[in-house]
C-alpha positions in Angstrom: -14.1 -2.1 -3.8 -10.6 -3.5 -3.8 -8.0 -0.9 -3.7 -3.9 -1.0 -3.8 -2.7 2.6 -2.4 0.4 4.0 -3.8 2.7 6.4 -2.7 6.1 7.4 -1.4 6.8 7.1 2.2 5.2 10.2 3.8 2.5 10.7 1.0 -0.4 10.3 3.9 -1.1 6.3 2.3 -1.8 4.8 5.9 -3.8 8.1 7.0 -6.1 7.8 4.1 -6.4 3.7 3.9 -7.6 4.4 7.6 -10.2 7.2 6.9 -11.1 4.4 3.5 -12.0 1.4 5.4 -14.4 3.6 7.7 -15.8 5.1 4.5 -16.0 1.8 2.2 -17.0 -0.6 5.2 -13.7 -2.8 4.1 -10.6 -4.4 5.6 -7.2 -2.0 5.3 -4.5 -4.4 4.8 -1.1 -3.7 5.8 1.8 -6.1 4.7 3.6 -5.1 7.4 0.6 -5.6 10.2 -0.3 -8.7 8.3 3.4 -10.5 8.9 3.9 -8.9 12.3 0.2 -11.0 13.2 1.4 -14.1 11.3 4.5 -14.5 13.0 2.7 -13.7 16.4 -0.5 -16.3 15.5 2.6 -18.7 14.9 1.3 -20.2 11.7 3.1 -21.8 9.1 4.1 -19.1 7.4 4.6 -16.7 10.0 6.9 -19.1 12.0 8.8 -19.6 8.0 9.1 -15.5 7.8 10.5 -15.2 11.9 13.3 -17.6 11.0 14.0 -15.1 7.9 14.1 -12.3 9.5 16.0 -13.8 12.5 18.7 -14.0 10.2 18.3 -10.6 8.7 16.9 -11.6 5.4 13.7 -10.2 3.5 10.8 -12.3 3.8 10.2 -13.8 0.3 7.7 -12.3 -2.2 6.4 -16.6 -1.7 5.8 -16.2 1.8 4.0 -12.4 1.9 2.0 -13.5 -1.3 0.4 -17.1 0.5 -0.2 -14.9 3.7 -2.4 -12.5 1.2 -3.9 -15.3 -0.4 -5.1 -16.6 3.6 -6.2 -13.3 4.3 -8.3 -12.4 1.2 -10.0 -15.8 1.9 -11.4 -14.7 5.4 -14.9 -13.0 5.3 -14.5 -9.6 6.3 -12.7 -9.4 2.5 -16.0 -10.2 0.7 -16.5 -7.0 -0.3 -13.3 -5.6 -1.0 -9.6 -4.4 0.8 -7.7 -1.7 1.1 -3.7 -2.8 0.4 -1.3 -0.5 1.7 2.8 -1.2 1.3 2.4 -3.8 -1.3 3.3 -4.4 -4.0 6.5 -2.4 -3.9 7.8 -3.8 -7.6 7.0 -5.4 -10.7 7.3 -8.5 -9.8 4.8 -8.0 -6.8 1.9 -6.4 -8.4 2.3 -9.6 -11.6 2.2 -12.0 -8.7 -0.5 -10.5 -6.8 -2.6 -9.5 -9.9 -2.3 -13.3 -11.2 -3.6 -14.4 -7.4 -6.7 -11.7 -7.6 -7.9 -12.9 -10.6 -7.6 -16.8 -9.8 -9.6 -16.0 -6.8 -12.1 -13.8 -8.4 -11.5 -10.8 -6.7 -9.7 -8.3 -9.3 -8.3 -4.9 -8.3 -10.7 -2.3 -9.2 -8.1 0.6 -8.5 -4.7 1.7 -8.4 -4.8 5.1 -6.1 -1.2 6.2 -6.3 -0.9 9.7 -4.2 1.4 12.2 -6.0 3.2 14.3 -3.9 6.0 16.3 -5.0 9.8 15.4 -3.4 10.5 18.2 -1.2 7.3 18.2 0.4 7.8 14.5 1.3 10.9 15.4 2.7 9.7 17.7 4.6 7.0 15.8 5.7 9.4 12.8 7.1 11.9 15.1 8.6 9.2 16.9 10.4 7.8 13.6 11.6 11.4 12.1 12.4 11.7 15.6 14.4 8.7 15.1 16.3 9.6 11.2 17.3 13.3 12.4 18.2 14.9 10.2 15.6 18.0 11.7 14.2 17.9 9.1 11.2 15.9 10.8 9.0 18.1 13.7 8.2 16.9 15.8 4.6 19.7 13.7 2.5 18.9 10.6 4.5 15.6 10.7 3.1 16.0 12.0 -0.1 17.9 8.8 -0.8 15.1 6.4 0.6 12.7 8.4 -1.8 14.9 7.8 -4.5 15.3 3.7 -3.9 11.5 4.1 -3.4 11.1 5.7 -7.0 13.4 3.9 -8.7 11.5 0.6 -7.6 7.8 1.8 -7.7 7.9 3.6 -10.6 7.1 0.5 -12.6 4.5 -0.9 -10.7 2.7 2.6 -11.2 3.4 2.0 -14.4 1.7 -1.9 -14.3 -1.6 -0.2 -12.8 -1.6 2.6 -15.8 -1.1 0.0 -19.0 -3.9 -2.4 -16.6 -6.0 0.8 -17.1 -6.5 0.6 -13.0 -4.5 3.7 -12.4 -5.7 6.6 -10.5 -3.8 9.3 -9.9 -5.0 11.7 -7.1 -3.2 15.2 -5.8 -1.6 14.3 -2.3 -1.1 17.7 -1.1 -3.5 19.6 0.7 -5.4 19.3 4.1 -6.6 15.6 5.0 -10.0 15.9 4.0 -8.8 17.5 1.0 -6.8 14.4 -0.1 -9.5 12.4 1.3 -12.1 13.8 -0.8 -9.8 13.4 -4.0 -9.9 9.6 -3.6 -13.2 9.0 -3.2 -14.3 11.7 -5.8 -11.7 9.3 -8.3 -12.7 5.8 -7.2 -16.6 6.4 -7.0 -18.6 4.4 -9.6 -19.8 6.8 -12.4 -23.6 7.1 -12.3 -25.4 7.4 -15.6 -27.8 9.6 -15.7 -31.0 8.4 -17.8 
């Protein structure tokens, strides 16, 4: 099973790719772990993205994109991933899509968690809260979740007219949510 999860910052996505890769027996793929380990490992690539970011800049769509490409190779991937944080635009999910087919491993699903605005702002100011950082004020992140939406919207929007889309209710308790997923992304038996 290869997933992509989907969903605005505070919609439970890292929660639930964790309680997936226990339940699917797959890697959970975070961009963010993934570059953080590259840079760390000192490969190529990861040495490329520390110079980047040492200067401030975003780490090229290039750059993240050949570090998915290593990492889908290794074995543990066989099977199937869980992606989490990627792709964040259009031109993300046509890149990546292109790579997963070339390599014969095409998404199967597109498990974008809908949770409604407030409750995500409540969600990230209760969590800010709770760490002690004053950042993440109501308005603070009502404007993140807005940058979010305005640039995510179309990659939802890729996974729907890709007939991968799979759009699940992200409010609720964990196991809830939880069950949601795997109630959407499991294989329909036929019965006969």
């Amino acid at each position: 099973m290869r997933l992509v999860l989907l969903g605005a910052p505070g919609s439970g996505k890292g929660t639930q790719a964790t309680r997936l890769r226990e339940h699917l027996q797959v890697p959970h793929i975070s961009t963010g772990d993934l570059l953080r380990a590259e840079v760390a490992a000192g490969s190529p690539l990861g040495l490329e993205a520390k110079e980047i970011m040492a200067r401030g800049e975003l780490v090229s769509d290039a750059i993240l994109l050949g570090m998915l490409e290593d990492r889908f190779s290794r074995p543990d991937t066989r099977n199937g991933f869980i992606l989490d944080g990627y792709p964040r635009n259009l031109a993300q999910a046509d890149a990546m899509g292109t790579l997963l087919e070339r390599i014969g491993q095409p998404m199967d699903h597109a498990v974008f968690l809908d949770v409604p605005t407030e409750l995500l702002v409540e969600r990230i100011a209760g969590r800010a809260k709770a760490e002690g950082r004053a950042d993440d004020t109501p308005e603070s992140v009502r404007k993140r979740l807005q940058i979010y939406n305005d640039s995510t919207a179309p990659v939802v929007e890729y996974y729907r007219q890709h007939g991968q889309l799979k759009v699940v209710d992200g409010v609720g308790s964990l196991d809830d949510v939880f069950n949601r997923i795997v109630e959407t992304i499991a294989p329909v038996k036929e019965v006969g």
